[in-house]
N, C-alpha and C positions, 0 to 999 in steps of 0.2 A: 741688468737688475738694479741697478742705481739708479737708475732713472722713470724706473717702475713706482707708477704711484698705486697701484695695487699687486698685493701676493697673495698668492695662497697657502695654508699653513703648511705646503706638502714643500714651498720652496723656502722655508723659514725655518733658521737655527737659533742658537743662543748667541753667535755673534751678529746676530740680525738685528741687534737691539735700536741700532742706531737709526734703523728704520723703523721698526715697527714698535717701538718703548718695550718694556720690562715684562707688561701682560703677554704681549702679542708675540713675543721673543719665547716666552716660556710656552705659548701653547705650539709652537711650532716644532720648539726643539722636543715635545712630549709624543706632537704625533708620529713626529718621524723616528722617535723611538718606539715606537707601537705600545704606546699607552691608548687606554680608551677615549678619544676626546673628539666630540660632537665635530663635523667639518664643516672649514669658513676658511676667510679670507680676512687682510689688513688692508687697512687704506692707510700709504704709508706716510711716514714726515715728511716727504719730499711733497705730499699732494698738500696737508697741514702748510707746508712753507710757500708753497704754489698760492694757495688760498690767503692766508696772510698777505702777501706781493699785491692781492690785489687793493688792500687801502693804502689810503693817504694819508693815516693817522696814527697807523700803529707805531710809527718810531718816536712821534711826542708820546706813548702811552708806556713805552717801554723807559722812556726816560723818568717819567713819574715812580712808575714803578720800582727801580732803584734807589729812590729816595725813601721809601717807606718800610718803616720798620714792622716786626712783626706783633706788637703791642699796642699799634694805632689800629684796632679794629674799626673806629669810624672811616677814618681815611678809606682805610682797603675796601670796604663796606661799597662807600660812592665811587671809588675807582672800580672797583673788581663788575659793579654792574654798568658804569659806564661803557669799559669796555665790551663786554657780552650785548647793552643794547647796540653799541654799535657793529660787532659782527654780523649777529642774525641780522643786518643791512648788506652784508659785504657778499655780491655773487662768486660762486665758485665758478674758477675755467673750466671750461670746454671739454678739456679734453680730460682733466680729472673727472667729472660726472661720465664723462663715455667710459672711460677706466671701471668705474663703480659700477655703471650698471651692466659693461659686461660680464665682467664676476660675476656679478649676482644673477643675470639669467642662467650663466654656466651652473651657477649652487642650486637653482631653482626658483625661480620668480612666486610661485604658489606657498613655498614652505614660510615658517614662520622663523624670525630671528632676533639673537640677544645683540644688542648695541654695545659697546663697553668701549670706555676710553683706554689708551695703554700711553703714559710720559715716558720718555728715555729718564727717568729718574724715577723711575718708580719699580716696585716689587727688585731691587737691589735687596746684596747680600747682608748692607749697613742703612735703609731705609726705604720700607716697603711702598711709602705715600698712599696707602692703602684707605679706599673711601675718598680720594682728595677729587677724584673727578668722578662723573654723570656714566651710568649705567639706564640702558632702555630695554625692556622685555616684553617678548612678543609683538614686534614690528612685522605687519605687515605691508606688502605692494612696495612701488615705486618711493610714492610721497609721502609716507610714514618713515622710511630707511634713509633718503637725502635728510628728509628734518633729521632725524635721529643723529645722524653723521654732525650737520652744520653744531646742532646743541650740545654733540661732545667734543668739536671744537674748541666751541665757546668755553666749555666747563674747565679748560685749563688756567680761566682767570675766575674761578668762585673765591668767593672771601675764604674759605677754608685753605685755598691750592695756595694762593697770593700768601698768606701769612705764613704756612707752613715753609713753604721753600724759603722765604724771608728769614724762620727764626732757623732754616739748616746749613745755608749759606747758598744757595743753588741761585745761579745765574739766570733769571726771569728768560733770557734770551735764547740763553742755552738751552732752554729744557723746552725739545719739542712734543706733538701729540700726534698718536695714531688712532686709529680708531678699529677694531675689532669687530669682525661683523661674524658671529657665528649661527650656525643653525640650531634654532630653539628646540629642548627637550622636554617634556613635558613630566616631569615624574611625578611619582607617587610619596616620595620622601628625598629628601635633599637637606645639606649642611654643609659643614665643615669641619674639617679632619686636620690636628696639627700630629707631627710626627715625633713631637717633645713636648712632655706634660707644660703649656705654656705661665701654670700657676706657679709648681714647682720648680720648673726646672730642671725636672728627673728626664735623661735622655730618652733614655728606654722604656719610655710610658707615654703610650700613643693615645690621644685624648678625640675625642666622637663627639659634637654636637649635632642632634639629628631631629628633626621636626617635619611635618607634611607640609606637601606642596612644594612649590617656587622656594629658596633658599634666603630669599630677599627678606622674608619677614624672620628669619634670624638675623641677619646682618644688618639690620634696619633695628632689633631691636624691639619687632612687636610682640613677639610671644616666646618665652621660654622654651628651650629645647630638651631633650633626653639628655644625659651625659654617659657616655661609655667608654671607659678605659681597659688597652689592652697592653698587656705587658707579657713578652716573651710565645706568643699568639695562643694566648688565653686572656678570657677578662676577667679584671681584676675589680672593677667595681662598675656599676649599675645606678643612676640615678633618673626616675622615669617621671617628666615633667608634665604639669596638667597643660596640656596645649588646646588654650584656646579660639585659637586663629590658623589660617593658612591662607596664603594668594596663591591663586590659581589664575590661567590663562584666558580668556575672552576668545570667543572667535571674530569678533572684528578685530583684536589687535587691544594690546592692552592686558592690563589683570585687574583683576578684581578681589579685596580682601572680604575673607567669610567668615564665620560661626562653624567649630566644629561641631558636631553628635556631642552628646554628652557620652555613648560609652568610648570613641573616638578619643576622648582629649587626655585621657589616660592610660593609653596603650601604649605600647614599646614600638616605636615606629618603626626599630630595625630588629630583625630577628637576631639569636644568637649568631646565628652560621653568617649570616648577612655580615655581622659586626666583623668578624675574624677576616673575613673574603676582603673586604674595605680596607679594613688595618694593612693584610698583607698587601694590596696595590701601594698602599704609603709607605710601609718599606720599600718598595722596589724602585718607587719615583725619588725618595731620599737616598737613596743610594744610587740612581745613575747622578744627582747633582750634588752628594757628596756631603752636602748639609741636611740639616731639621728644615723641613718645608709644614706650611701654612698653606691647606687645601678646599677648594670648594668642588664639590660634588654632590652628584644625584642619582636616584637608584628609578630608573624606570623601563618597564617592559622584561623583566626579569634582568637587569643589566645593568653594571654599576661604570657612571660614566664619569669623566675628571673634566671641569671646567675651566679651571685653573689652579695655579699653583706657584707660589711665591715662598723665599728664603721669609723665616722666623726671626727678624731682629730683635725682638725683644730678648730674647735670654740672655744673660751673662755669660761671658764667653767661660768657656772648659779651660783646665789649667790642662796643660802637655806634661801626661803623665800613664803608666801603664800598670794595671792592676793584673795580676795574675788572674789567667780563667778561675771561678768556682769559690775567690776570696770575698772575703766582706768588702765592701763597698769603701772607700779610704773619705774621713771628716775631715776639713782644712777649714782652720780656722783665720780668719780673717787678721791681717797684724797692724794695718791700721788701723783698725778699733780699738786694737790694744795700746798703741802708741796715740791715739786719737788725733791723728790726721789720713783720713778716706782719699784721700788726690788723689788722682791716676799720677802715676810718675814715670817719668825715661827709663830707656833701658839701662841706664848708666847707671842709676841711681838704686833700681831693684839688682843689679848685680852687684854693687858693695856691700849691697845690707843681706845678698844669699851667701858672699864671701864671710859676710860678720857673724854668723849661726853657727858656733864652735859644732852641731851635731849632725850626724849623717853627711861625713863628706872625707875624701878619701886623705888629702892634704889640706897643710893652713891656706894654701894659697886658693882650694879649689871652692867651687859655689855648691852651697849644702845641698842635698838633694830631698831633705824633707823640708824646704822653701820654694814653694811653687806662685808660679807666674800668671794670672788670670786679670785679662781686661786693666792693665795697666797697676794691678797691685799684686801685695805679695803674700799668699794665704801661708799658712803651716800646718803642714799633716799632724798633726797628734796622734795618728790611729796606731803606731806602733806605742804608743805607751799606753794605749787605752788596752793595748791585749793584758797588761797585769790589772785584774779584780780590783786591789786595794786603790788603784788612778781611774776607777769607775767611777770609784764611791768619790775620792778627795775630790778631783780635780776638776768637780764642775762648781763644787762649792768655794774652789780659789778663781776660776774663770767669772764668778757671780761678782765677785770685787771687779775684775775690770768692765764687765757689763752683764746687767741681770739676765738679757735676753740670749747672752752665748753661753755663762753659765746653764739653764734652761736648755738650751737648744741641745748641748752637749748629751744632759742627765736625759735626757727622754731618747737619744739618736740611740746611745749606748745600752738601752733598754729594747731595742729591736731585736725581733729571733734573726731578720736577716744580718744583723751586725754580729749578733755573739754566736749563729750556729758555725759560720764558718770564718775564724777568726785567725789571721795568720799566727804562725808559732815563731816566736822570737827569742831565740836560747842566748842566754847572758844579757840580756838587756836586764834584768834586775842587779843583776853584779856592777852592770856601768853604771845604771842609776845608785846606786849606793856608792859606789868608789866617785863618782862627781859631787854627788850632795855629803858625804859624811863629815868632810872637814868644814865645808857653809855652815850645815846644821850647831858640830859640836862647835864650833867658833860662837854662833850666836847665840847658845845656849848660854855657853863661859859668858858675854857680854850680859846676859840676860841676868845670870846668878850671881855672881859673885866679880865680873871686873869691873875697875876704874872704865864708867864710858865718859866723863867727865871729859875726857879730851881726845873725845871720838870723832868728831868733825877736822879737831885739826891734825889727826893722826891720816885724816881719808886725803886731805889736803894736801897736805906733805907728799903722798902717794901718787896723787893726781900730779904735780907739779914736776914732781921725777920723773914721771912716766911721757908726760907730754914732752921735757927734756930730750929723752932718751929718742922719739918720734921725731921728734925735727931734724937733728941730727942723722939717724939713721934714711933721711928721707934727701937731705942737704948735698948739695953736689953729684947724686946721683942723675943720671938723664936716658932718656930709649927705653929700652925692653929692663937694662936694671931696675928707673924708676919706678915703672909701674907693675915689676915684680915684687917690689919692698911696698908700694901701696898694696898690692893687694898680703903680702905677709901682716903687714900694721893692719890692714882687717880682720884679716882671718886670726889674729891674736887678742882683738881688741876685746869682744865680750867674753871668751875665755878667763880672759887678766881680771875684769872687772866681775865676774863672779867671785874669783877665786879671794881675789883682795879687797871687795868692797862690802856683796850682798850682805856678810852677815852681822854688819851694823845694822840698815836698815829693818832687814829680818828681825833683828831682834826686837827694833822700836813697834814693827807690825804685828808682833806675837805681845807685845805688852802690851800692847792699846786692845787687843782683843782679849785680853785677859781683865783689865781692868773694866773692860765693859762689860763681860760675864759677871764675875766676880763683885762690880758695885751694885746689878741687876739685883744679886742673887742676895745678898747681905742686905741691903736696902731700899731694894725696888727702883731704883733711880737709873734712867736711863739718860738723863739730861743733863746733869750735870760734867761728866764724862768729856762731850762735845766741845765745854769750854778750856778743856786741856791740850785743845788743839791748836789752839789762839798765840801766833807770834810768837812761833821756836825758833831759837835763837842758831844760825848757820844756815838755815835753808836758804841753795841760791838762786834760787827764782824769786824768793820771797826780795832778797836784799837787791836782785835787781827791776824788782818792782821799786823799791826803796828809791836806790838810786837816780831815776826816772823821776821821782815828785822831786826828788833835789833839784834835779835839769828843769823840771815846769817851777820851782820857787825861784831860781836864778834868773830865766825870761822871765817872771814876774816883777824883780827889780828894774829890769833895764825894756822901759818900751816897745828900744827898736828891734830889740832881740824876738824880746816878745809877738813884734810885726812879722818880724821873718820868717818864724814859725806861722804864725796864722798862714801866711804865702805857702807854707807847704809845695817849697818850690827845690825839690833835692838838689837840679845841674848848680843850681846858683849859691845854696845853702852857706858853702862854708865861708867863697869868696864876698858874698854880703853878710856876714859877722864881721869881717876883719874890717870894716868901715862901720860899725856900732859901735853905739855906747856899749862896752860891759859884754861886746863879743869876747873880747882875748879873755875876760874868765870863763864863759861859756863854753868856750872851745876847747878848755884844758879842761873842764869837767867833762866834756864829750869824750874826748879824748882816751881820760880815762877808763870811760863807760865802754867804749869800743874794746881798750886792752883786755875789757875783763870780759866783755858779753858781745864784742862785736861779730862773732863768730855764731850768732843766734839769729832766728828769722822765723817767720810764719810755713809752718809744713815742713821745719828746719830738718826731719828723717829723709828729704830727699833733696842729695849731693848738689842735685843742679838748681835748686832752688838759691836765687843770689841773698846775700847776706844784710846784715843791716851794714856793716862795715863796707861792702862795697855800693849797695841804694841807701845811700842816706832816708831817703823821701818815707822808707816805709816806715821807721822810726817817730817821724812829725806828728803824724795825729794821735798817735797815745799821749804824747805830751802835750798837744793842745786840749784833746779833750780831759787829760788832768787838769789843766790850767783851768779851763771852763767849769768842773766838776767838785774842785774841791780849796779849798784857801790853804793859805801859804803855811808849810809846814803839820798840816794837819792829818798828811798819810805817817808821818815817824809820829807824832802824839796818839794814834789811833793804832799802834802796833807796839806802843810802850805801854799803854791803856790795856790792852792784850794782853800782855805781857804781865801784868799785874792783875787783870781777871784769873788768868791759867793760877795764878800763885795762890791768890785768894780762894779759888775754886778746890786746889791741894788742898789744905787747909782744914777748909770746911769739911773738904771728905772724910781726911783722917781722921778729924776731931770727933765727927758722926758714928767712923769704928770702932774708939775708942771704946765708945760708950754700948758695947754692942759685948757680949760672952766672948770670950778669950779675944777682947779688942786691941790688948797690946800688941798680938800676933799677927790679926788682919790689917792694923793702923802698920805695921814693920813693913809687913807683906806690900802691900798699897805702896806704900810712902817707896822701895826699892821700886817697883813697875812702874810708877809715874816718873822717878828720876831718869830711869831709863830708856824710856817713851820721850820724854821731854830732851832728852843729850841724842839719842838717836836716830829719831824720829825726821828729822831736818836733813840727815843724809839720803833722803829717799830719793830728795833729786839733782845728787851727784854722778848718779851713775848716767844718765841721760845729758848730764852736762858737760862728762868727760869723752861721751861719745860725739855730741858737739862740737866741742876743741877736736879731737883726732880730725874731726868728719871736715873742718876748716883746713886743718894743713893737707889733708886728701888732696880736696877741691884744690887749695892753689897748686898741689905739684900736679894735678890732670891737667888742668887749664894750662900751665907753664910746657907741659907733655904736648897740649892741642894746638899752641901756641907754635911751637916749632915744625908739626904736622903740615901746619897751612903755610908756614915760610918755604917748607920744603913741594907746597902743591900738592900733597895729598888729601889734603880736605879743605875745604871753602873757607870755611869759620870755624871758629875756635869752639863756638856752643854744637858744634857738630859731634862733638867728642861725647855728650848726652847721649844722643844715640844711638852708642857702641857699646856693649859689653866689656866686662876688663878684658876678657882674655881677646877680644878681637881688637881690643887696643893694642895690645901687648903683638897682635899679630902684625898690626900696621906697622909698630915702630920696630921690629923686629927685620920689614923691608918685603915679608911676605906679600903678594897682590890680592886684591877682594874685588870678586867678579862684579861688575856694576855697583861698585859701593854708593854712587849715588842713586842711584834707582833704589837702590836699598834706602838708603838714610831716607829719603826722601816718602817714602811707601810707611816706615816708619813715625814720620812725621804727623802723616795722617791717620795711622794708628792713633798716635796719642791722641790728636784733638776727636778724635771720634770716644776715643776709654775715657776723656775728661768729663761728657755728656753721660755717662754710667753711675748709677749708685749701687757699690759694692754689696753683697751679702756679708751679715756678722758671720755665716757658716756655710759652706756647701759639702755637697757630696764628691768623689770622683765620677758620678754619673752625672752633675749638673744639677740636684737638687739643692735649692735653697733650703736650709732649718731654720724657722724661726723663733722658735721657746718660746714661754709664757710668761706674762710679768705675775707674781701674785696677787691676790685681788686687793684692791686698796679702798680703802674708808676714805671714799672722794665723794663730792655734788658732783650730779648730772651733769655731761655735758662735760669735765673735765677731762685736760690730756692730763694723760697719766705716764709718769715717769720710777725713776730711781731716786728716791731721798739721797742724799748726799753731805748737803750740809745744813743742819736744823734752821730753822726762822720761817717768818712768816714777812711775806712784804707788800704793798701794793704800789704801781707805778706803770708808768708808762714804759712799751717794750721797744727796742729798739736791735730792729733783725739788723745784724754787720754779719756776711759773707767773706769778707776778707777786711784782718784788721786794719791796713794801711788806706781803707776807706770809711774805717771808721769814726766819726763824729758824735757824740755820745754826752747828755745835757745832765745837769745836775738830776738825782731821782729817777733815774732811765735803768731797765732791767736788759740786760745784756741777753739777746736770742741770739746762739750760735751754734753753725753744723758741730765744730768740735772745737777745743780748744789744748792746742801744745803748747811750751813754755813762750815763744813767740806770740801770744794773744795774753799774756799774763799783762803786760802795761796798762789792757783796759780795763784788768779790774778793779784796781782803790778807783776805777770812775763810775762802776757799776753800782746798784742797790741789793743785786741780786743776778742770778750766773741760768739760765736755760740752753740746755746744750742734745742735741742728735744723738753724742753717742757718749759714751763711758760709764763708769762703776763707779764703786767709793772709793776705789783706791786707784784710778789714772790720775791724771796730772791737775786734770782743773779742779774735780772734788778734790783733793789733799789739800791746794792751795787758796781753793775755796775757804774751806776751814778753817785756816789760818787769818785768813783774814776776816773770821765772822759773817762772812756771803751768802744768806741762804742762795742756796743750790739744787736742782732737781735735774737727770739726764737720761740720757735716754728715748727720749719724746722723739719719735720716729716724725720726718717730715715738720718739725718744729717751727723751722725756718720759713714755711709757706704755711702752717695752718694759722699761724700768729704772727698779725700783722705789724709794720712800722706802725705805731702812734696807737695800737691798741693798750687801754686799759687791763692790766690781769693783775689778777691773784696768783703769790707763787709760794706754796708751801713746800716747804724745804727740810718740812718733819714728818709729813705723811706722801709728800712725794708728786702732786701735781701742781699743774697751772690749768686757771680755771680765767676764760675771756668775759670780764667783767662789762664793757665796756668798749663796741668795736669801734674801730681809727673814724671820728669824723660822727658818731653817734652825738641825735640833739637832747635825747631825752633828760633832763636832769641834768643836774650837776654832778662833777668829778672831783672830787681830793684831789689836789696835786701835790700831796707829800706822803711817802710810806708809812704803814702801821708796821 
């Protein structure tokens, strides 16, 4: 069989891939489980590599081919047909056309047939390559079927196939072609059937595209089909398309596109009973392959036939989870949006942060079980707090602070009859929720009313400083299964402590700013003046080490060479060329310093394995060069003490304005307490994040010191192997227990990740796989603008400058900052920003608050930001009503451009 250059589908399984590609693999492994599927035969890779043998050129073609990237579309453009005009030159052997055409008399020399290419890369479980190569319908004879064959050869190098494998990483060489030769049907209606709503994402919702004739002119694109979904083998909705068109088959060979009837074009092309019959053959083929399958089929001669069928890579993967039969459907909320960084992350890295979720979990040490694991991130179930009525109503309107569209997603999910009729019952869960929150609450009230916060920052300080004491120590001189018994206790304790001891400062700064915003609305209309009270609070330490940073870019501004070394943005060499500058050795002690206090901060800095600034120097450089370039010396602390004296002047005015207002001495008292308290507590918002930081640094080093001894002792390679372990299978390793194939594991792992890194998360799904997406409210925007979350008020115009990752970014005086998200690791580039556009967050994550602070108009939220808004586009960024509007695209001649912000 190996040496067979042609099969028939009756000797073809799923492990036959490597012969006959991905298509050709699945219709084999379909017939011989006695699915309906038209019979044929493959011409396999071995004949593809036969054929190939025969030029003289193909291994210069493949050597080009490794050079080109998948964003040179000219390039690939004149390769991808040079190569194809040279095939359809190159004779196929001998003894592969006798191969072919014996099949094919065996099949029937008079019947008509579909051509199809099938890659050993393609219709895969993690990429379908679906349309990358050449389909032929209705071939007939000899000399119709050889071309047919030779031209889906060739089609393995179309500009689409060539750039595609380029941007996935697929080895041009590696990835051979079969070609598919089946007997044509001729039906009456034909489509495509996924076995998971592929809009959704709803498992259990089998979605029908269905249209007349040949199936081609849905997949092609030319005419709108029916849409029919069935859920639980009933349908669920009906939408019946005006179908103008339909290809139909030729009797020479060939099809031909037509004109339907006019009463024809709006008919339901599949009956009820039809639809249900269909649906159940898609359950029965998803279930012998175990996944959601993506199907082509056709209904002709009273008979409903399967022409193919391929694994659905699109959805996001399901988190591993079990819902009781007959319960509501379980919401999990996405927690990098909350934290605003979306990365896929290691497995190392999602089990410290399901250890750190003080709720649902049986010990401190264990991983909480309402922290679920999907596509490399970490969602959280809500649905048990959604069963108490009163966390209907709140808790989509505190989820709107961290992002408008989960807020949203939430208030409408928890509005379903299928959520609230059957709704799990969960006895004492209000008694926990009150015995957890009643001393936060009454603490931040007392903060709020009547105590000194006045030395609230350095009280949380003091706190933090003990606590991280008490972590080093307890983590110090331990080694093996103790170490990373006590890592994981220092987790499973960490945001306990820090509710208990920190929330209810911030809280309270959060409950005053929304009171003083009510409250000045309501008394004197003003909504604006508010904003400026948010300007350069004194303790905030992302703010101070933003500070710190224009220090480090005025110091390279004295000393040239210092100055040079940074432009080099050269980390291996960094510190060792300071110490031969001018005006290094003070450099170095303000670094220095900077590391003791924030070294343990980085970009995506919520995942463990993500390295530090403290140990990559290099990510560090460009926020300081692009200060350097952005702004003049000393003028980020004058621009924050300027703040600092609007906020004052801003009090002020307000009070003064109460005074003057029916019982004004009362409202000016009132006022004047919520903004003192807003102002002293408001700056601790992000301590809590920074003490998690600090812990999350002494983690990392005693894991690494943990992996470090792992690979001395030969059980694992490398140190960064220890990422893709769980704790508790650390704790396994070092403990002396054996792991069956740990490298095929780690390994299988590995390309998990890089495959979840190519993923963008949903802000919500279901336990069925449905994405929620909410609605933003409608906004008083011009046409044409993306529309986001107001954040932080102004108006700006300027050039945009999209940075993916801040260690690469370069950033010009007057440049609007476009980014996926931003955590306290992206905060250096904003005194270089004019203004802040961001993917995902609310008004109250990390970059809007700090936004604010720094006077940044801000807008977030703007889904796809990052690609709709280009490098060097001109925009509008309103930061009061909430969009960005493209003034201006990269490279436009019309007219002149302002190059400085209004």
């Amino acid at each position: 069989m190996m040496d067979s250059y042609v099969l028939d589908f009756q000797q073809i399984d799923k492990t036959s891939l490597p012969l006959v590609g991905g298509k050709g693999a699945n219709l084999g492994e379909m017939t011989r489980a006695g699915f309906p599927i038209p019979a044929g035969f493959c011409v396999t890779t071995g004949a593809f590599r036969a054929f190939l043998e025969q030029s003289d050129e193909m291994e210069a073609y493949f050597l080009r081919l490794e050079e080109v990237k998948a964003d040179q579309l000219d390039e690939i453009a004149v390769l991808g047909r040079s190569i194809r005009d040279h095939l359809v030159t190159v004779a196929a052997p001998a003894k592969v056309l006798a191969a072919i055409m014996t099949s094919w008399r065996r099949s029937g020399e008079a019947k008509a047939y579909a051509v199809r290419s099938s890659a050993t890369a393609e219709d895969l479980p993690t990429a379908s390559f679906a349309g990358q190569q050449d389909t032929y319908l209705n071939v007939l004879g000899e000399e119709q079927l050889l071309q047919a064959i030779r031209k889906c050869w060739a089609s393995l190098f179309t500009d689409r196939a060539i750039s595609y494998r380029a941007k996935n990483g697929f080895d041009h060489r590696a990835v051979l072609l079969s070609v598919v030769v089946q007997q044509m049907v001729f039906p009456e209606v034909s489509g495509i059937m996924f076995t998971a709503d592929p809009i959704s994402g709803h498992r259990s919702t089998i979605s029908i595209d269905a249209g007349f004739g040949l199936g081609e002119a849905l997949v092609s694109g030319l005419v709108s089909a029916d849409l029919y979904q069935v859920r639980a083998g009933e349908i669920i909705a009906k939408k019946i398309a005006k179908k103008k068109l339909a290809i139909y088959p030729l009797p020479e060979g060939g099809t031909v596109t037509q004109q339907l009837s006019e009463d024809r074009q709006e008919q339901q092309a599949l009956s009820d009973l039809q639809i249900i019959e269909l649906a159940a053959v898609g359950e029965r083929i998803e279930k012998h392959y175990g996944s959601e399958q993506d199907i082509e089929w056709c209904y002709a001669e009273g008979r409903i036939y399967v022409v193919q069928s391929r694994p659905i890579t699109s959805l996001y993967p399901l988190p591993q989870m079990s819902v009781p039969e007959g319960e509501s459907p379980h919401i999990l909320l996405s927690f990098g949006h909350q934290q605003m960084m979306t990365n896929a992350m290691r497995p190392l890295a999602l089990s410290v942060l399901r250890t750190m979720i003080p709720f649902g979990k049986a010990a401190i040490r264990s991983e909480s079980s309402i922290a679920r694991i999907a596509g490399g991130r970490m969602f959280l179930d809500i649905t048990k707090l959604l069963t108490l009525k009163p966390a209907r109503r709140i808790l989509p309107k505190v989820l709107s602070g961290i992002d408008e569209l989960i807020g949203s997603g939430v208030a409408e999910f928890v509005q379903r009859d299928s959520f609230i009729r059957n709704l799990p019952r969960q006895a004492g869960l209000k008694r926990e929720i009150l015995r957890t929150a009643r001393p936060i609450v009454s603490k931040a009230i007392r903060n709020l009313v009547f105590a000194d916060t006045s030395q609230g920052v350095r009280e949380v300080n003091d706190w933090m400083t003990a606590s991280l004491k008490v972590s080093r120590t307890r983590l110090a001189g331990a080694v093996g299964p103790e170490r990373v018994m006590r890592v994981q206790e220092q987790a499973g304790m960490m945001l306990r402590a820090l509710l208990r001891n920190v929330l209810a400062y911030p809280l309270a700064g959060i409950i005053s700013l929304r009171l003083i915003m009510l409250l000045t609305e309501k008394w004197l209309g003003d909504i604006q003046t508010v904003h400026v009270l948010n300007k350069s609070l004194a303790g905030n330490v992302t703010s101070e080490m933003g500070l710190m940073i224009g220090d480090l870019a005025d110091t390279a501004r004295r000393y040239p060479q210092v100055a040079e070394i940074i432009r080099q943005d050269d980390g291996t060499r960094f510190r060792s060329s300071l110490q031969h500058a001018d005006g290094g050795a003070e450099f170095i002690r303000q670094w220095d310093r900077f590391m003791q206090l924030y070294g343990m901060r980085c970009p995506g800095e919520i995942d463990i394995t993500q390295p530090r600034w403290s140990e990559d120097e290099s990510l560090l450089l460009p926020a300081i060069h692009s200060h350097m370039r952005t702004m003049e010396e000393g003028e980020h602390r004058e621009r924050f003490a300027q703040g600092a004296i609007e906020a004052e002047e801003a009090t002020r005015e307000l009070i003064g304005r109460l005074r003057d207002l029916p019982f004004g001495w009362f409202k000016a008292k009132l006022m004047s307490r919520l903004i003192q308290v807003f102002r002293n507590l408001m700056a601790i918002r992000e301590h809590p994040k920074y003490l998690m930081i600090q812990m999350f640094g002494i983690i990392r080093r005693a894991l690494l010191d943990e992996a470090r001894l792992l690979v001395e002792a030969g059980v694992l390679r490398q140190e960064e192997d220890v990422y893709y372990l769980t704790l508790d299978e650390l704790l396994q390793l070092t403990q002396g227990e054996p792991f069956i194939r740990l490298d095929e594991r780690l390994a299988e792992r590995k390309r998990e990740y890089e495959r979840f890194r190519t993923l963008t998360p949903p802000r919500l799904m279901t336990s069925e796989g449905e994405i929620i997406t909410g609605r933003r409210k409608q906004k008083d925007a011009p046409e044409g603008a993306l529309l986001g979350t107001p954040v932080s008020v102004g108006v700006v115009e300027g050039f945009a400058r999209v940075v993916l990752r801040p260690e690469e970014a370069k950033l010009n005086k007057g440049e609007i900052l476009i980014a996926p998200f931003s955590d306290p690791g992206w905060t250096p580039l904003f005194h270089s920003a004019i203004g802040l556009v961001m993917e995902v967050g609310g008004l109250m994550t990390h970059g809007a608050v700090v936004a604010r602070e720094y006077g940044l108009p801000a807008v977030v939220g703007i889904d796809g930001a990052t690609e709709r808004i280009k490098d060097g586009d001109y925009i509008r960024l309103d930061g009061t009503r909430g969009f960005v509007l493209i003034l201006k695209p990269h490279g436009f001649k019309g007219g002149s451009t302002p190059n400085t912000p209004t």
